[in-house]
TORSE-66578 format. One record per residue (C-alpha): residue number from 1; residue in one letter; x, z, y negated. Coordinates in steps of 0.5 Angstrom, whole numbers, always signed. Layout:
+-----+--------+-------+-------+-------+
| num | residu |    px |    pz |    py |
+-----+--------+-------+-------+-------+
| NUM |      A |     X |     Z |     Y |
...
+-----+--------+-------+-------+-------+
//
This chain:
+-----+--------+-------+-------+-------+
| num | residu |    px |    pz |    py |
+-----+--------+-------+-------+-------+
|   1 |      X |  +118 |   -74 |   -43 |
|   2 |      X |  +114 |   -71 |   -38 |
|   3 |      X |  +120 |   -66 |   -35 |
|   4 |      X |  +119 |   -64 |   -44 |
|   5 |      X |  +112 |   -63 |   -44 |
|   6 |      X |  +112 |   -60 |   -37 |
|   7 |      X |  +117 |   -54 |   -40 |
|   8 |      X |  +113 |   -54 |   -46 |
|   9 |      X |  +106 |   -52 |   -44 |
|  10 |      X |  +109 |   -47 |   -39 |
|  11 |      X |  +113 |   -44 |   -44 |
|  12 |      X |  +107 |   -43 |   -48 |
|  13 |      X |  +104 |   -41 |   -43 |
|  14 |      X |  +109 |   -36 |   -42 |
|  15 |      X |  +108 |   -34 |   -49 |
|  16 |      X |  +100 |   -33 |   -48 |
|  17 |      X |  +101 |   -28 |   -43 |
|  18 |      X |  +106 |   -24 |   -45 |
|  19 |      X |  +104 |   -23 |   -52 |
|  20 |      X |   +98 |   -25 |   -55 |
|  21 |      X |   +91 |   -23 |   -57 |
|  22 |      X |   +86 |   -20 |   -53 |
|  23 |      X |   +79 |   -23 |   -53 |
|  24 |      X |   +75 |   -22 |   -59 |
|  25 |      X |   +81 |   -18 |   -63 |
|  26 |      X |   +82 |   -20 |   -70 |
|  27 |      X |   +86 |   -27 |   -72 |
|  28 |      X |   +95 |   -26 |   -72 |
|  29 |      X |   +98 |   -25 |   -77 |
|  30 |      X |  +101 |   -31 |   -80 |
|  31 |      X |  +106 |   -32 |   -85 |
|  32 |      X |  +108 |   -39 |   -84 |
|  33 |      X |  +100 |   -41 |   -86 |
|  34 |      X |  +101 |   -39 |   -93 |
|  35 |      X |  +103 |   -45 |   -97 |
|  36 |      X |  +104 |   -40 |  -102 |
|  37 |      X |  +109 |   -37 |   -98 |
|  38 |      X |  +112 |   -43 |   -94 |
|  39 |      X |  +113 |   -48 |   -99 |
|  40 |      X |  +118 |   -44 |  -102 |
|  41 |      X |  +122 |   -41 |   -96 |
|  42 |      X |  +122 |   -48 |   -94 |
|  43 |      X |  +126 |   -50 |  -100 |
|  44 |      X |  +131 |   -43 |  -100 |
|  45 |      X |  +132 |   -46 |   -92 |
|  46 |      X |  +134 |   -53 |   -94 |
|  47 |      X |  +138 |   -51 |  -100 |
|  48 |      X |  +142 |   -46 |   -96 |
|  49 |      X |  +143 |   -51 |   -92 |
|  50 |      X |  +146 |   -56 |   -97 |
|  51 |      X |  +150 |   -50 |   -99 |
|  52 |      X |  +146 |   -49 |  -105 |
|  53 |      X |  +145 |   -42 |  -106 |
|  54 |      X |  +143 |   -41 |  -112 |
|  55 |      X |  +137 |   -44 |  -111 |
|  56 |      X |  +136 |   -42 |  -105 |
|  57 |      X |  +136 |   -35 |  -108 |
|  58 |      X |  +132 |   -36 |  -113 |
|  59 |      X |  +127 |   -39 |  -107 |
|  60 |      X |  +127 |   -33 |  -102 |
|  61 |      X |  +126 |   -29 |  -107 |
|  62 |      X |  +119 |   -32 |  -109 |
|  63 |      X |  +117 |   -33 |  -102 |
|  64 |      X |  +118 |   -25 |  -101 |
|  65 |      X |  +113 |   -25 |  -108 |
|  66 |      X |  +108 |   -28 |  -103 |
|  67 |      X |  +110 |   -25 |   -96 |
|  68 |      X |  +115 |   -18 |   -98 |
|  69 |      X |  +116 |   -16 |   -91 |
|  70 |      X |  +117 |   -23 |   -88 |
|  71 |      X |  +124 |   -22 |   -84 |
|  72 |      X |  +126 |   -29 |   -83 |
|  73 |      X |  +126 |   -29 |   -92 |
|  74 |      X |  +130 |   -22 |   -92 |
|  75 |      X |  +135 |   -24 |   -87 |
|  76 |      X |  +136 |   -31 |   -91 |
|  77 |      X |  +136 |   -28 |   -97 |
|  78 |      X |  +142 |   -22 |   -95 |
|  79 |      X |  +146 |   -29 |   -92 |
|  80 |      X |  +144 |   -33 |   -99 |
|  81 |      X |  +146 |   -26 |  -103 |
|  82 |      X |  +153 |   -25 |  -100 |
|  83 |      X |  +155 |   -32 |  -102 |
|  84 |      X |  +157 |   -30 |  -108 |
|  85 |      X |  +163 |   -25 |  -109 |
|  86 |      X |  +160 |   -17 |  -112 |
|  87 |      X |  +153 |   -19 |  -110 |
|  88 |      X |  +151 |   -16 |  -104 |
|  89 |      X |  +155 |   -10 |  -106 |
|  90 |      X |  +150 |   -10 |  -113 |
|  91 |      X |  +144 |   -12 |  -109 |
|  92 |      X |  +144 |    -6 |  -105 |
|  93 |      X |  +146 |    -1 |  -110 |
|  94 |      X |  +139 |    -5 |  -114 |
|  95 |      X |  +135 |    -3 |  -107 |
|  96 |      X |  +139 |    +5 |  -106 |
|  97 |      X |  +136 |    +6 |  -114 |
|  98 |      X |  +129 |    +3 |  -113 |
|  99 |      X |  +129 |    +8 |  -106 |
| 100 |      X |  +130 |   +14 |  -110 |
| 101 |      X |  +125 |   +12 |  -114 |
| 102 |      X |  +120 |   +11 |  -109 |
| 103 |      X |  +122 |   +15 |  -102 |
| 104 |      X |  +116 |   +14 |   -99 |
| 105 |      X |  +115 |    +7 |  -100 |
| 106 |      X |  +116 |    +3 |   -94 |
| 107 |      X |  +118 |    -4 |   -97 |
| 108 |      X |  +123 |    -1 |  -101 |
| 109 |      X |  +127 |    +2 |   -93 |
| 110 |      X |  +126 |    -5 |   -89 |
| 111 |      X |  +129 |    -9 |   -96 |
| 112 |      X |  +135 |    -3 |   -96 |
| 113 |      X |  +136 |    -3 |   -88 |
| 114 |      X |  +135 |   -11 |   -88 |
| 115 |      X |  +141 |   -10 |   -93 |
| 116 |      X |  +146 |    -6 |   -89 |
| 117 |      X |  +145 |    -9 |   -83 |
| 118 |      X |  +148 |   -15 |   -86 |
| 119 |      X |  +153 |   -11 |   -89 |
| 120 |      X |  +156 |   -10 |   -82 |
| 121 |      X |  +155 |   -15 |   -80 |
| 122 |      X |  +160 |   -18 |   -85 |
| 123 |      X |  +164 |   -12 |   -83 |
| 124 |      X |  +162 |    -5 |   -87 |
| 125 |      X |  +160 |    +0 |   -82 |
| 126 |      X |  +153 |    +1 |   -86 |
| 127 |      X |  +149 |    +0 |   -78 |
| 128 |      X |  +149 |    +9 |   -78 |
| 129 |      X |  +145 |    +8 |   -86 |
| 130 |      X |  +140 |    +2 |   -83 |
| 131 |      X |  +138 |    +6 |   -78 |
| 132 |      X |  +136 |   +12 |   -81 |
| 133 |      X |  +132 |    +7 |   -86 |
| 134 |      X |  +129 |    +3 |   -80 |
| 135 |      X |  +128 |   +10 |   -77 |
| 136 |      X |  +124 |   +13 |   -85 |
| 137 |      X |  +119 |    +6 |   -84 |
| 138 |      X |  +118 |    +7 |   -77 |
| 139 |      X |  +115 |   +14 |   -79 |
| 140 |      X |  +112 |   +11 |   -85 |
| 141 |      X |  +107 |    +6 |   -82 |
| 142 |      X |  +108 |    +6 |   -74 |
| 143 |      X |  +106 |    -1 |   -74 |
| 144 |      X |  +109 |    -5 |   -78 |
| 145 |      X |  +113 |   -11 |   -75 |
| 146 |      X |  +120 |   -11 |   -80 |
| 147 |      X |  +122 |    -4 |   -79 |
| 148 |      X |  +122 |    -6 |   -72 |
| 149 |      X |  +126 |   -12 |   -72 |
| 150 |      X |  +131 |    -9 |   -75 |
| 151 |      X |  +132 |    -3 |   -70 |
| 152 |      X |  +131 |    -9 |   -64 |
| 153 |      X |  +138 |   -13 |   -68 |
| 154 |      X |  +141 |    -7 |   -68 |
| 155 |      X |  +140 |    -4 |   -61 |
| 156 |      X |  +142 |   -12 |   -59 |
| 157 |      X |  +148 |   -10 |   -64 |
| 158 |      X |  +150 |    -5 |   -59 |
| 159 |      X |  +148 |    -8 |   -53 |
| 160 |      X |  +142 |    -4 |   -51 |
| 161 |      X |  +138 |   -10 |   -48 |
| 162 |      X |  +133 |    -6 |   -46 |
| 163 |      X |  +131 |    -2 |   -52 |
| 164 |      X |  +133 |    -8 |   -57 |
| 165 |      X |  +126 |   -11 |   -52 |
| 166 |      X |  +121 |    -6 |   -53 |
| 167 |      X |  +123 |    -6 |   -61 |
| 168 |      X |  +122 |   -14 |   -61 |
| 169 |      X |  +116 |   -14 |   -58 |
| 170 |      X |  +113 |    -8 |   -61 |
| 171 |      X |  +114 |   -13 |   -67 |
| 172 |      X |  +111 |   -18 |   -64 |
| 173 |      X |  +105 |   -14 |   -62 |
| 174 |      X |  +104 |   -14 |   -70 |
| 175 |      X |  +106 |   -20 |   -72 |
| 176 |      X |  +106 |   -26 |   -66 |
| 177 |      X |  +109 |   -31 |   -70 |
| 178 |      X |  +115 |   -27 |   -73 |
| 179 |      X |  +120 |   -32 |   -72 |
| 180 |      X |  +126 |   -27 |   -72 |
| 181 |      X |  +124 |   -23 |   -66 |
| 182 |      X |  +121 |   -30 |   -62 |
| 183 |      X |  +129 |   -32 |   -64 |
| 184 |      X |  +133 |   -25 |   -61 |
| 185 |      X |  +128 |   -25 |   -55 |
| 186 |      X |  +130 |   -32 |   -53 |
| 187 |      X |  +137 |   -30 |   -54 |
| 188 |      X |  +136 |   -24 |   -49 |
| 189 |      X |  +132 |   -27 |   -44 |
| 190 |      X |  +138 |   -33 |   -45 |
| 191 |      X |  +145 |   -28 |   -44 |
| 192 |      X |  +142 |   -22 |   -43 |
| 193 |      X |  +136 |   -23 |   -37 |
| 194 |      X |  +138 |   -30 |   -34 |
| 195 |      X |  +132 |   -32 |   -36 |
| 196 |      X |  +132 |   -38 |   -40 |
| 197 |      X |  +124 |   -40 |   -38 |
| 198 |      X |  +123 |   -35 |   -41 |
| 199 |      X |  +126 |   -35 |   -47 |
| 200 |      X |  +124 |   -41 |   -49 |
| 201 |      X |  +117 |   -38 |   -48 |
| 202 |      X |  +119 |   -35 |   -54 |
| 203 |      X |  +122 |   -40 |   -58 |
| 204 |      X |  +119 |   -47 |   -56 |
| 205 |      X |  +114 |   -47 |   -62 |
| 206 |      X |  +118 |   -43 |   -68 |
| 207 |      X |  +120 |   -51 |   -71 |
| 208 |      X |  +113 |   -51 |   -71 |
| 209 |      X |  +112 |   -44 |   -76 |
| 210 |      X |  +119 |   -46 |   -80 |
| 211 |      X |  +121 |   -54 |   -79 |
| 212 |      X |  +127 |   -52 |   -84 |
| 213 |      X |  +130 |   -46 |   -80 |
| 214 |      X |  +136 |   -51 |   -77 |
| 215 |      X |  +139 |   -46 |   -72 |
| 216 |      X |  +132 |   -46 |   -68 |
| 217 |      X |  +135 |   -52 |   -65 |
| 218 |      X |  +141 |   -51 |   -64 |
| 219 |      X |  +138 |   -45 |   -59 |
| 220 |      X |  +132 |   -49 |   -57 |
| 221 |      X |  +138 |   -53 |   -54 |
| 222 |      X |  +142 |   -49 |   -51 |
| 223 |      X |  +136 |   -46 |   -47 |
| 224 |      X |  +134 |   -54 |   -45 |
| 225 |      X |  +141 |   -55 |   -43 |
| 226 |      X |  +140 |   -49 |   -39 |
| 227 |      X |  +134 |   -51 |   -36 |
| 228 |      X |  +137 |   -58 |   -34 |
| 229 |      X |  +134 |   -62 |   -39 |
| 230 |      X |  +140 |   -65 |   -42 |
| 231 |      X |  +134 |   -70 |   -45 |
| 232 |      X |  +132 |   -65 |   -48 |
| 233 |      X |  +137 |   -62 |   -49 |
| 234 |      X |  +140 |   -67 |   -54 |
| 235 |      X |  +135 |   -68 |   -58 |
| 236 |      X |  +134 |   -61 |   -61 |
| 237 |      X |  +141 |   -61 |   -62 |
| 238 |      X |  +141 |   -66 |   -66 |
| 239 |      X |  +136 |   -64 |   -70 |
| 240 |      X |  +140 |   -59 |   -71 |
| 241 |      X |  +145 |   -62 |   -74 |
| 242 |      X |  +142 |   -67 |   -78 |
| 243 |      X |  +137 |   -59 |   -81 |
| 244 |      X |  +145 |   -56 |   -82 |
| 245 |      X |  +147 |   -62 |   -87 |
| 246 |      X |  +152 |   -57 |   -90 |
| 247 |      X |  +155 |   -54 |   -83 |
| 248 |      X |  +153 |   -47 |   -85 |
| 249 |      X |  +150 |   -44 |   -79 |
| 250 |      X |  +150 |   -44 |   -71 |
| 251 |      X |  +147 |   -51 |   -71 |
| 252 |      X |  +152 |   -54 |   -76 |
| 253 |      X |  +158 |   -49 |   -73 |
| 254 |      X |  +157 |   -51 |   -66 |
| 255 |      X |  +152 |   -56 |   -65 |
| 256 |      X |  +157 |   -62 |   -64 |
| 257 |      X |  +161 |   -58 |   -58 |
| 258 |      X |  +154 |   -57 |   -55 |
| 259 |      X |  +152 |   -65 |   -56 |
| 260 |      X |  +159 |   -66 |   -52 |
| 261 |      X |  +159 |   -60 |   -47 |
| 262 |      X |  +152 |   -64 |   -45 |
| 263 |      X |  +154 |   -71 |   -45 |
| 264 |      X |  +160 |   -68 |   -41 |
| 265 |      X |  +156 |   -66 |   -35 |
| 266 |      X |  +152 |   -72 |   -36 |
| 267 |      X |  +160 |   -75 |   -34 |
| 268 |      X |  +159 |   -80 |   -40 |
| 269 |      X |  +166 |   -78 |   -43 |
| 270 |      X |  +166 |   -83 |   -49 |
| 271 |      X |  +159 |   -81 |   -52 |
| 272 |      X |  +162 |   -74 |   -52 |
| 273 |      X |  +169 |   -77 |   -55 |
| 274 |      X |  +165 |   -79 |   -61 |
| 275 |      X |  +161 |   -73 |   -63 |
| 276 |      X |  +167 |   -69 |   -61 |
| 277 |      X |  +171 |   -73 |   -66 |
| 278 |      X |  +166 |   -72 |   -72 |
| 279 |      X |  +166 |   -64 |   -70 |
| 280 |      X |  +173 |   -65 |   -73 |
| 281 |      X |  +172 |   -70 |   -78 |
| 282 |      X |  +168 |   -64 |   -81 |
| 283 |      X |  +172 |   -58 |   -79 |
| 284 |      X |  +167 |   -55 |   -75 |
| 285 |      X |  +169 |   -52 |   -68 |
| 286 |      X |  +175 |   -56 |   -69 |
| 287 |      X |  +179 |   -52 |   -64 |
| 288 |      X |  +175 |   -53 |   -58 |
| 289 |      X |  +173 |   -60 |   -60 |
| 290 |      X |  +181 |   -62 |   -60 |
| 291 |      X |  +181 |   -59 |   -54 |
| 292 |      X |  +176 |   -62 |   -50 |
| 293 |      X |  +178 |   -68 |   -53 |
| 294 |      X |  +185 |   -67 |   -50 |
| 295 |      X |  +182 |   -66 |   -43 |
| 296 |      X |  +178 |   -72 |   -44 |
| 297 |      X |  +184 |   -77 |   -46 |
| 298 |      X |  +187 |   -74 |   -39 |
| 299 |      X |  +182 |   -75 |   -35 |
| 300 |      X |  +180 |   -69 |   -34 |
| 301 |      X |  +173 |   -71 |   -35 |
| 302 |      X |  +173 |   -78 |   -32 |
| 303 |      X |  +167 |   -80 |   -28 |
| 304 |      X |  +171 |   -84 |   -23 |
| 305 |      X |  +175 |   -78 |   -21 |
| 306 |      X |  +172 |   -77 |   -14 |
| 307 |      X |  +170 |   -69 |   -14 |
| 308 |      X |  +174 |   -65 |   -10 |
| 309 |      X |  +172 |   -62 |    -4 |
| 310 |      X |  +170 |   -55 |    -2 |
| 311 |      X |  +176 |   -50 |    +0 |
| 312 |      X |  +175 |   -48 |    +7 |
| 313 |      X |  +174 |   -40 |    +7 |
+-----+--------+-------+-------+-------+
//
């Protein structure tokens, strides 16, 4: 408990250098604090992760009634909307017409690029059309945060770390609590940077603005694994998994391998069996879960095998 809490006041430490106000500015932006807003996009996460997407829809869309440019709702929503065949498609022919009617509207660019970014990522090439929308919004209001979030995922798309920085903090300088950019810096710092202290200044305090947002979680996890808290480590991943009940996103997908690697280099070898065979009893990861178990059933993970010893160079 002490080695969590240690992370923790480190990592908000971090957090409190790197990006927040200065002395006497006015108060950050907050979209979490609104019940307003957070009520119902508490309501579109847990549906979206019971496989309810139709309520979960109807949910996102009220909450961007309240919040229009928060980019945790209008990523949830593009991934709600795609559920159902024809609909993203009809989505953004919606969001093209409102755009010819409204050129200079900021929202109506962010809403339409948030659109295309998902667009590619399930395989359109539509990333050339949401940069030119995030490129139109930038202009439009230099400041705002959502604009930049999106052009951040898509440098992180091409792997440019670096540029894909800049755009994400230039976010966080407008807004400190989006939970979007926190998340994609984490990720950064994590693979990119080798920097998982850091990342987790970033993504430590994200269940705190969006208890429901499962995934959180899983990567909160991975940066404790990293960072040699298994305890910790455990503990996140598990409540991934029990947020993902319908195994939907990362946590659900690949949280019982995590569970499992990390009860593995704590060379307890049943615990990582038993997670490893409800990964297949729900058919998530099953693939590596089989294949750990393999290795597992042939010793290849047994805590009596001595280590062997160093090759001579």
């Amino acid at each position: 408990m002490r080695g969590l809490l240690r992370v923790a006041c480190c990592a908000v430490a971090l957090w409190a250098a790197s990006v927040g106000p200065a002395s006497g500015a006015p108060p950050s932006r907050n979209d979490y604090a609104d019940s307003a807003f957070n009520v119902p996009l508490a309501t579109g996460l847990r549906a979206f992760y019971l496989r309810d997407f139709h309520a979960a829809r109807r949910a996102f869309e009220r909450a961007l009634t309240v919040v229009p440019d928060n980019t945790l709702a209008l990523s949830f929503l593009n991934a709600t909307v795609a559920q159902t065949p024809g609909d993203l498609d009809a989505l953004i022919d919606t969001e093209e017409d409102a755009l010819g009617g409204h050129p200079r509207d900021y929202l109506t660019h962010v809403r339409l690029a948030f659109s295309y970014l998902f667009a590619s990522q399930l395989g359109r090439d539509r990333d050339t059309d949401a940069h030119d929308e995030l490129t139109a919004a930038v202009g439009l209001r230099p400041d705002a945060p959502a604009a930049h979030v999106g052009l951040g995922i898509l440098r992180e798309t091409e792997r440019s770390t670096n540029r894909a920085k800049v755009e994400f903090l230039a976010a966080l300088r407008a807004d400190p609590n989006n939970v979007l950019a926190r998340e994609y810096l984490a990720l950064i710092y994590q693979t990119d940077l080798r920097d998982p202290q850091r990342g987790l200044a970033f993504a430590i305090d994200i269940p705190n603005l969006a208890p429901d947002y499962a995934d959180i979680y899983y990567h909160i996890a991975s940066l404790f694994d990293d960072l040699g808290q298994p305890e910790a480590a455990l503990r996140f991943a598990t409540l991934g998994l029990e947020k993902d009940i319908g195994h939907v996103g990362e946590a659900g997908q690949h949280g019982y391998t995590l569970l499992a690697r990390i009860y593995l280099n704590q060379k307890k070898p049943a615990d990582a069996r038993r997670v490893l065979r409800a990964s297949i009893a729900a058919d998530v990861d099953a693939s590596l879960a089989a294949t750990l178990l393999r290795k597992i059933d042939n010793g290849d993970y047994d805590p009596r095998k001595p280590t062997p010893p160093p090759r001579a160079e």
